[in-house]
C-alpha positions as CSV (number, residue, x, y, z in Angstrom):
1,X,280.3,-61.0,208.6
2,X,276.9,-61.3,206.2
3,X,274.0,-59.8,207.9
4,X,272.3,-63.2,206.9
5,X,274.6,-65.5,209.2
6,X,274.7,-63.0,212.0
7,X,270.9,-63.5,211.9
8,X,271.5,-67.2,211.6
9,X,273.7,-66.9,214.9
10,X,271.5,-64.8,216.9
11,X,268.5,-67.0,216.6
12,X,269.3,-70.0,218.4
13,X,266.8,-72.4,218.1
14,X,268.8,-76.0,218.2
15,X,271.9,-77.0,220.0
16,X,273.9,-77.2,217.0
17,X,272.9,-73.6,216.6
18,X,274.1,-72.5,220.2
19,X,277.1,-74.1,219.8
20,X,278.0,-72.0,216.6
21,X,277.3,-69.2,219.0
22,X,279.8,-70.7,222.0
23,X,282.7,-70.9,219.4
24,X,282.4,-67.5,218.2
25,X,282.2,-65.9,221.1
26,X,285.8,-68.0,222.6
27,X,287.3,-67.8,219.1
28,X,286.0,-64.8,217.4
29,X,285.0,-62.5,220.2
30,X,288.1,-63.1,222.7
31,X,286.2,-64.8,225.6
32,X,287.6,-67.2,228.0
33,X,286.3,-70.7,227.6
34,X,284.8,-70.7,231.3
35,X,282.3,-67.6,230.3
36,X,281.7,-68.9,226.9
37,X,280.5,-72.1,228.2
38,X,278.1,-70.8,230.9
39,X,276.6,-68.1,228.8
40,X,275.4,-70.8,226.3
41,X,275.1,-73.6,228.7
42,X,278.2,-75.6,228.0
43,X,281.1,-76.8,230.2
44,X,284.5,-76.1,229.7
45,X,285.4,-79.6,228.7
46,X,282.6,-79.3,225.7
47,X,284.2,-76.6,224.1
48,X,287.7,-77.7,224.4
49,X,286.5,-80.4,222.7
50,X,284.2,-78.5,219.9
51,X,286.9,-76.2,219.3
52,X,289.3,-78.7,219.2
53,X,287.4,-80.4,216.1
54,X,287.4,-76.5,214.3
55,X,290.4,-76.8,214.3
56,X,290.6,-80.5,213.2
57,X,288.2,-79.2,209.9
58,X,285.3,-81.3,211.9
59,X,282.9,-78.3,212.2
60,X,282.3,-75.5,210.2
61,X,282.0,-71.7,212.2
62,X,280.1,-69.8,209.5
63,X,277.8,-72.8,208.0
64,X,276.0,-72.0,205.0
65,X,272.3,-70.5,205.8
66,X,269.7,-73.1,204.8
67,X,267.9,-72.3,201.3
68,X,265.4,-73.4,199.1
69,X,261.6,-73.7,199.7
70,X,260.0,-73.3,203.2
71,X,256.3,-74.2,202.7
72,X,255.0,-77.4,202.6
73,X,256.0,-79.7,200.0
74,X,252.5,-80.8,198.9
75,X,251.0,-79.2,195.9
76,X,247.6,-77.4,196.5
77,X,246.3,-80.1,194.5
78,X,247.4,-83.2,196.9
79,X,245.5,-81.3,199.8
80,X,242.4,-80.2,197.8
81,X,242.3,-83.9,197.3
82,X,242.9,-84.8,200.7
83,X,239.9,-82.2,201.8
84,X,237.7,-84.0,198.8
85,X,237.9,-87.3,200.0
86,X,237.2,-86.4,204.0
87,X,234.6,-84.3,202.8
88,X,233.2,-87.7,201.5
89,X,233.8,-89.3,205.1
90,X,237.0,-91.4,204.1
91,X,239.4,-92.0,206.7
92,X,243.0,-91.3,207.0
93,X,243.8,-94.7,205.7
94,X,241.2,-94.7,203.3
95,X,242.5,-91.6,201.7
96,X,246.3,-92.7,201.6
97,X,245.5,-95.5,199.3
98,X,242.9,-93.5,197.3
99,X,246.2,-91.3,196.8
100,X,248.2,-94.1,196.5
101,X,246.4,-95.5,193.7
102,X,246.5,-92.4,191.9
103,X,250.6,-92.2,192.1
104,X,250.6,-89.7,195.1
105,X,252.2,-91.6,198.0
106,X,251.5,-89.5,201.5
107,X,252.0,-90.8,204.9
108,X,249.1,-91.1,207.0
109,X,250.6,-88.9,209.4
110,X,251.0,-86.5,206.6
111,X,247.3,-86.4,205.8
112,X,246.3,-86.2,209.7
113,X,248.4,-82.9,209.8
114,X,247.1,-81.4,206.6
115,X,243.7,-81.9,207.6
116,X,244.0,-80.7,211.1
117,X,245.4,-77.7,209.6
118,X,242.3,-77.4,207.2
119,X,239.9,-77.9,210.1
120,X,238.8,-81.0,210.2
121,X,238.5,-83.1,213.2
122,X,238.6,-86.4,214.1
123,X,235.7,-88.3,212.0
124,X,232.8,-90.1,213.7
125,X,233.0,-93.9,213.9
126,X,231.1,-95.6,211.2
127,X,229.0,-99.2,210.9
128,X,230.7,-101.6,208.6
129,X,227.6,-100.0,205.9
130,X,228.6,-96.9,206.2
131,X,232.1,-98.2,205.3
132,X,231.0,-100.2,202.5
133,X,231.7,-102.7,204.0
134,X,230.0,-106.4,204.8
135,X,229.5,-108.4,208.0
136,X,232.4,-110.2,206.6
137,X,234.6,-106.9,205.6
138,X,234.5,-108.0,202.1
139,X,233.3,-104.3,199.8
140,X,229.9,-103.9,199.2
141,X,228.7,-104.0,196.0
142,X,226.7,-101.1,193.9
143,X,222.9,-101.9,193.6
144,X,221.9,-103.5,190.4
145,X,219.8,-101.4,188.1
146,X,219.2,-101.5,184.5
147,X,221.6,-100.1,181.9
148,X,220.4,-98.4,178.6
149,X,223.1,-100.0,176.0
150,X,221.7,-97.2,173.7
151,X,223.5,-94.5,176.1
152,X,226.9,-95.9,177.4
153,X,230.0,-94.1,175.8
154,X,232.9,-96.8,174.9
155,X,234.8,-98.2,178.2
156,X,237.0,-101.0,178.5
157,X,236.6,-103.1,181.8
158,X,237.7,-106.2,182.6
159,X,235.8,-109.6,182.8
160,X,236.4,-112.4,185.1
161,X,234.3,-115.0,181.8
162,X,234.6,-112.9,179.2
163,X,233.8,-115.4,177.1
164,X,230.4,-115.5,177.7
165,X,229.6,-112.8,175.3
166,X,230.4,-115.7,172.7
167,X,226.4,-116.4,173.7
168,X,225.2,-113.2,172.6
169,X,224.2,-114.2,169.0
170,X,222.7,-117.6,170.4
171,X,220.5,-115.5,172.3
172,X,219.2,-112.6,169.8
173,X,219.0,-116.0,167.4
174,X,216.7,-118.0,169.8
175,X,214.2,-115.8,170.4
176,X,214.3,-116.3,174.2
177,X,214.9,-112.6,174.9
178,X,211.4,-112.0,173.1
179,X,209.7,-115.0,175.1
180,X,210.7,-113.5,178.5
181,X,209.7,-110.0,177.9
182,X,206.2,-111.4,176.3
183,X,205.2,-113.4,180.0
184,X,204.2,-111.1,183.0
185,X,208.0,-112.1,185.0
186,X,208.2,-110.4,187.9
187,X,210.2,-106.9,187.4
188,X,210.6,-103.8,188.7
189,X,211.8,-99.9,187.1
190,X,215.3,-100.5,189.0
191,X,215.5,-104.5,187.5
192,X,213.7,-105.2,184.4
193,X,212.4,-108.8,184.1
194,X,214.6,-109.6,181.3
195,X,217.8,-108.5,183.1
196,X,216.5,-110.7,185.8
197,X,216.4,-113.7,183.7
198,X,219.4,-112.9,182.1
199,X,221.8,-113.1,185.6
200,X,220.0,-115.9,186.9
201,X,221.3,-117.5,183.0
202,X,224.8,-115.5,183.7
203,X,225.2,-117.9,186.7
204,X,224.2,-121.2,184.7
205,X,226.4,-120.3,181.2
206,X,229.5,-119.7,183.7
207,X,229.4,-123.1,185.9
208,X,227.6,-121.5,188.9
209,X,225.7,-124.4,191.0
210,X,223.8,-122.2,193.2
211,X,222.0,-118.9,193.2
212,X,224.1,-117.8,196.4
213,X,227.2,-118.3,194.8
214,X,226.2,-115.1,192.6
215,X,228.1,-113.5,195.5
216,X,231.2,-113.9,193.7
217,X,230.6,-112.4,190.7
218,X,228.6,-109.5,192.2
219,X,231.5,-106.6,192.1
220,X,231.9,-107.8,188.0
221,X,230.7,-105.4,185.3
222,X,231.2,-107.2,182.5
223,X,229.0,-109.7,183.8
224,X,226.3,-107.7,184.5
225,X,226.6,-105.8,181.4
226,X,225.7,-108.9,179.4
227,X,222.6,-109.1,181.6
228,X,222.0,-105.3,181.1
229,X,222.7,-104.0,184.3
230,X,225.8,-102.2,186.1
231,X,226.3,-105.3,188.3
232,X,224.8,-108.2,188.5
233,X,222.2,-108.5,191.9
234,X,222.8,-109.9,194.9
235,X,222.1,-113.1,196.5
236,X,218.8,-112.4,198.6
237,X,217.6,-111.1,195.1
238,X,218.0,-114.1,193.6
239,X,217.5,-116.8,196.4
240,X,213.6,-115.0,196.8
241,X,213.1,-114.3,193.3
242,X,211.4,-118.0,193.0
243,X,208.8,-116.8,195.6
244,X,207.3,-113.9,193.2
245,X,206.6,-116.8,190.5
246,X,203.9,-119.0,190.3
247,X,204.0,-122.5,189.2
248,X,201.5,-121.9,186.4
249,X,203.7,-119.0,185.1
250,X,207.0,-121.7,185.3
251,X,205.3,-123.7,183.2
252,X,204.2,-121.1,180.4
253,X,208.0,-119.5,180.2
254,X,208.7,-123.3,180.2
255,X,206.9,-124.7,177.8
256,X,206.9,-121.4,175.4
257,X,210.8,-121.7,175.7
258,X,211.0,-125.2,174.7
259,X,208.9,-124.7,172.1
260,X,210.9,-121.5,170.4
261,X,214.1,-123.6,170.8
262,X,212.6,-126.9,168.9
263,X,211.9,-124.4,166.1
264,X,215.2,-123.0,166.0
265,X,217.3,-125.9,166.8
266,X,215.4,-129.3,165.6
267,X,218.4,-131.3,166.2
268,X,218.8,-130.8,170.0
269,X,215.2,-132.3,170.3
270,X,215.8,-135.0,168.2
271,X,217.1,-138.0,170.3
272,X,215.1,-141.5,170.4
273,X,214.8,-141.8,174.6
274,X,214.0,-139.6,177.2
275,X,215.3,-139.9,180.3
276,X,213.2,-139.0,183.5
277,X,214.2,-139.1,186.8
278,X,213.9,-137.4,190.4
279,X,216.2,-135.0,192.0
280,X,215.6,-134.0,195.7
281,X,217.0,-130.7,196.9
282,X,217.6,-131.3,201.0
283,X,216.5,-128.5,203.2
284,X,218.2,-127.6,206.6
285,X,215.9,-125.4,208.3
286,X,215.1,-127.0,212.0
287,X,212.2,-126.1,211.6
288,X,211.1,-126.9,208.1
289,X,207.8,-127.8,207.0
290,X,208.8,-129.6,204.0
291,X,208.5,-133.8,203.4
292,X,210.4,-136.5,203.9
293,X,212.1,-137.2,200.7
294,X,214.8,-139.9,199.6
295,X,218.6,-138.0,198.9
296,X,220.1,-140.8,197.0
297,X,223.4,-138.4,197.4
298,X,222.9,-138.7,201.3
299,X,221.6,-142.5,201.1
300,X,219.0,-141.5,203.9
301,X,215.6,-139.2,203.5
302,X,215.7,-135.8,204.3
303,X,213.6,-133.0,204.4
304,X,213.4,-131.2,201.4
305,X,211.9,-130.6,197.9
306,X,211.1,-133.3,194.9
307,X,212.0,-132.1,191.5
308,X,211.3,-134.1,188.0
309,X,213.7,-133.6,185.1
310,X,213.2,-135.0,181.3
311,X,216.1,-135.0,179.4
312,X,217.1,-136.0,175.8
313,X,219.3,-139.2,176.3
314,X,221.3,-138.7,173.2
315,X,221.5,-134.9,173.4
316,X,221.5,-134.1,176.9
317,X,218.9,-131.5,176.3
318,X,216.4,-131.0,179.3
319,X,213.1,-131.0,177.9
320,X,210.6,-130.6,180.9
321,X,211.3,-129.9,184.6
322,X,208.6,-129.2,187.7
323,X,209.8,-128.7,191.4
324,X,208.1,-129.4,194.8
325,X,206.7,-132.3,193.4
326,X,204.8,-134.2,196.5
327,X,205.1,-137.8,197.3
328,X,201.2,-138.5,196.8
329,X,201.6,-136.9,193.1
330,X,204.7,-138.0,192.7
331,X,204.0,-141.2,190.6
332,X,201.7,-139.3,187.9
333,X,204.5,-137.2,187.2
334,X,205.3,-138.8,184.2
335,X,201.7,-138.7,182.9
336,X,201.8,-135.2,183.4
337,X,205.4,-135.2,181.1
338,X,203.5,-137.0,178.6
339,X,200.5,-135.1,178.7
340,X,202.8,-131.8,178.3
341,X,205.0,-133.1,175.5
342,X,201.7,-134.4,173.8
343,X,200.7,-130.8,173.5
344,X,204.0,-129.6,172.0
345,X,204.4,-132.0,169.6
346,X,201.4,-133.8,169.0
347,X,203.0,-137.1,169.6
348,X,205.2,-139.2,171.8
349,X,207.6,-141.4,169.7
350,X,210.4,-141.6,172.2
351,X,210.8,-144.2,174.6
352,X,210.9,-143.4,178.0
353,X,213.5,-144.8,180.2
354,X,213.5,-144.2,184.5
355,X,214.0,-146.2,187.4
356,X,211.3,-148.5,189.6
357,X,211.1,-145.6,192.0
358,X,209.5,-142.9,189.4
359,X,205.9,-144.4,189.5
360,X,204.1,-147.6,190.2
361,X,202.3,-150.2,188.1
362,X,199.0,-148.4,187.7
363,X,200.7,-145.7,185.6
364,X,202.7,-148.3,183.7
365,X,199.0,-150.0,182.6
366,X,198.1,-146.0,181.3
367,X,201.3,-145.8,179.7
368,X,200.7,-149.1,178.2
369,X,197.1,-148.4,177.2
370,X,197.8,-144.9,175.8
371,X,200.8,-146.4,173.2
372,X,203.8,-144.6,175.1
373,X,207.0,-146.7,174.8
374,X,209.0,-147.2,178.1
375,X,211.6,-148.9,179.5
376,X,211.7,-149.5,183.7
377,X,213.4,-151.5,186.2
378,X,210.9,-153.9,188.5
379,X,211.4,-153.9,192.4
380,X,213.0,-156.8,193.5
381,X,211.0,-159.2,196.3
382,X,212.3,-162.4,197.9
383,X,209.4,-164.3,195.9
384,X,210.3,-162.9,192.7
385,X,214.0,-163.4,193.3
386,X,213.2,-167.8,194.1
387,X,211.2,-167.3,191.0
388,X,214.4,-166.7,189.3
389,X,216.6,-168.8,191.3
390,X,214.3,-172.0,190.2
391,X,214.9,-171.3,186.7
392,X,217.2,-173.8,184.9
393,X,220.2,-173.1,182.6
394,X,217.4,-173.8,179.5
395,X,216.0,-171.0,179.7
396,X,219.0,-168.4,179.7
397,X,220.0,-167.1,176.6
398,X,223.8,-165.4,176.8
399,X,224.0,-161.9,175.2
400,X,226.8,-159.7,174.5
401,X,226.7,-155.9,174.7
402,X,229.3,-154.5,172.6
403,X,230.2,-151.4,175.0
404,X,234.0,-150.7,175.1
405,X,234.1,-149.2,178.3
406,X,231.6,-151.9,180.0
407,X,233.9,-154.6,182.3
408,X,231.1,-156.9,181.8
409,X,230.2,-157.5,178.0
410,X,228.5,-160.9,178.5
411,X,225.8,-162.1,180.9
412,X,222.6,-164.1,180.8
413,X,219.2,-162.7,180.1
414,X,215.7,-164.6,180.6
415,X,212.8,-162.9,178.5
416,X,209.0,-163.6,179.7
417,X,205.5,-161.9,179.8
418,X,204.4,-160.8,183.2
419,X,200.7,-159.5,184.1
420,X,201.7,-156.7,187.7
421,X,198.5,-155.4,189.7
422,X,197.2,-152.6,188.3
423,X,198.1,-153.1,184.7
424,X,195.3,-154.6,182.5
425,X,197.9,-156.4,179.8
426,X,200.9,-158.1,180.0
427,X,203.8,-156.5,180.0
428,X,207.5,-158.1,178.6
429,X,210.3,-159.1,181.6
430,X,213.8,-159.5,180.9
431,X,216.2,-160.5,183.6
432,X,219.8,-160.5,183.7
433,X,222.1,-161.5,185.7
434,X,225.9,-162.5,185.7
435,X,226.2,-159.5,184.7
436,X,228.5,-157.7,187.5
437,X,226.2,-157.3,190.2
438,X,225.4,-159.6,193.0
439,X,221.6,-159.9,192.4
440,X,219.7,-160.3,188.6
441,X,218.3,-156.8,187.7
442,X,214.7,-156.9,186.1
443,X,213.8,-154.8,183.2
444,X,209.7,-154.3,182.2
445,X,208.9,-152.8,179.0
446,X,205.9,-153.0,176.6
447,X,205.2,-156.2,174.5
448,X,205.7,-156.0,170.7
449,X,202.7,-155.7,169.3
């Protein structure tokens, strides 16, 4: 017999092995199957029956030795990386799908072994930080910092708008790269003030509504690359960036943005209105300090913040905009438009168009007196609307407004001068009604003169 299976035989370490051992001794070495069985601790019945299936073909009495490779089948370079990664405080799991993602699939039972058997213990419990982790164990982003563009090497990374590089020449073009770094914006060596712009603009060009949804774009890189940084930063960055500006310093970047942009695209400026409205921002602090304002959205008034927009009618450009306007100034808002596009352009030729709620009568006499076209609605009263009502058919005059998508082409308009408190000339009524609405709507605008 080969000195390698009488080796095997003498060894027992399983019960297959022993009974290998039981057989030879009753077949080979003349035994009785009573002392076979009790040296190897079998009964008589169990090797009847084991020798029965030798000689069935069942069972094999020399068995080939086992061969091939008896160390681990993990290459050294599986558990150096295994040793790597705990070294950087990655769990078990953690390190099975770093693996995993790089094509070496390892149990975790695996790893727990190999790293016992390199020293390592079980690791400390960490905070969700520590794990990279957030309160709602989504991953953490990097921290935003500035790139150099001069620097970077060629990569290819994927972008969830990556067509928002189409912007890039608009940008360089414009001039408002060279405004923003001109101003004193608020910056720091980690964030310049450009880049800081330029992710608050990321957010706008790419549909965002709010400043906290910049959360979702946050682990992007191709997004913050166009703003110059690695990422782009996170939400508390940008919710209190409006706290380190001042409203003089608005205005500036403001008005010295407008003013680059009518220079390089005339056209966008060129409409014959200009609409100007109020937009109120709610605020849901319980404990908020801010005024009641009107939230048409809401139909009720709500604490919260006043902002007045200008905007091209034709183009849809916004042309002036100041927030945390307060009720008591709110009606000389629009002087202080006109004032502001005085100074940029030298002249007001547009007409201005808002609703009755935008100012009051006092500021329609300035506007009046100080040649500005405009176009308002009155506030209805129960003595101006018998004033109507008394009005014979005579002195309605039916007009048609050509509109397509307007149900009502056709209504009836009365045209008169009126003289309102506050205003030191007449100004020029028109009412219409039958015109879809349950009550007439009245129009004030300046006379011809």
């Amino acid at each position: 017999m080969p000195d390698d299976l009488n080796a095997f035989f003498l060894t027992p370490q399983t019960a297959k092995q022993r009974q290998y051992e039981a057989l030879r001794a009753y077949v080979l070495e003349g035994l009785s199957a009573k002392a076979a069985a009790e040296r190897f601790g079998f009964t008589e019945a169990t090797l009847y029956t084991l020798a029965h299936r030798l000689r069935r073909g069942q069972l094999e009495l020399f068995p080939a030795a086992p061969t091939g490779p008896k160390g681990r089948r993990l290459t050294p370079y599986v558990r150096d990386q295994m040793v790597q990664l705990r070294k950087q405080h990655c769990s078990v799991e953690e390190i099975v799908a770093r693996l995993a993602a790089d094509q070496m699939e390892v149990s975790a039972r695996t790893v727990e072994r190999i790293l016992k058997e390199a020293g390592f213990g079980k690791p400390p419990r960490r905070c969700l930080a520590q794990q990279g982790l957030s309160k709602n164990h989504t991953l953490l982003p990097d921290t935003a910092h500035n790139l150099v563009l001069e620097e970077l090497e060629p990569f290819q990374q994927e972008c969830q708008v990556a067509g928002l590089f189409a912007f890039v020449p608009y940008l360089i073009e414009s001039g408002v790269l060279e405004v923003a770094d001109r101003l004193p914006l608020p910056g720091s060596a980690r964030l310049g003030k450009v880049q800081a712009l330029l992710s608050f603009l990321v957010l706008k060009l790419i549909g965002g509504e709010r400043l906290c949804h910049i959360h979702q774009y946050d682990h992007d890189v191709g997004l913050g690359l166009f703003a110059g940084l690695n990422v782009l930063p996170k939400p508390t960055y940008a919710g209190t960036y409006s706290c380190l500006l001042s409203a003089s310093l608005c205005q500036t970047l403001q008005q010295q943005l407008v003013t680059r942009l009518r220079a390089w695209a005339p056209a966008a400026f060129a409409g014959a209105t200009i609409n100007l409205d109020f937009h109120s921002i709610p605020h849901f602090g319980e404990q908020s300090e801010m005024e009641q304002v009107w939230c048409g959205a809401r139909n009720k008034a709500m604490k919260g913040a006043n902002t007045f927009f200008a905007q091209d009618a034709e183009t849809k450009t916004v042309l002036y905009a100041n927030a945390d306007v307060l009720r008591h100034d709110a009606a000389e808002e629009v002087v202080h438009f006109v004032d502001y596009w005085q100074h940029l352009k030298g002249v007001v030729h547009e007409t201005l168009v808002f609703d009755s709620r935008l100012t009051n009568y006092r500021v329609l006499g300035q506007l009046d007196e100080a040649g500005i076209k405009f176009i308002t609605l009155r506030k209805r009263s129960p003595r101006l609307k018998a004033q109507t009502a008394a009005l014979d058919d005579g002195h309605w005059q039916k007009v048609k407004l050509p509109i397509p998508k307007r149900k009502h082409q056709t209504f009836l308009a009365h045209e008169s001068e009126v003289t309102l408190t506050g205003c030191p000339k007449p100004l020029r009524q028109i009412i219409m009604k039958d015109h879809g609405r349950a009550e007439p709507t009245y129009g004030l605008a300046q006379l011809m003169r």
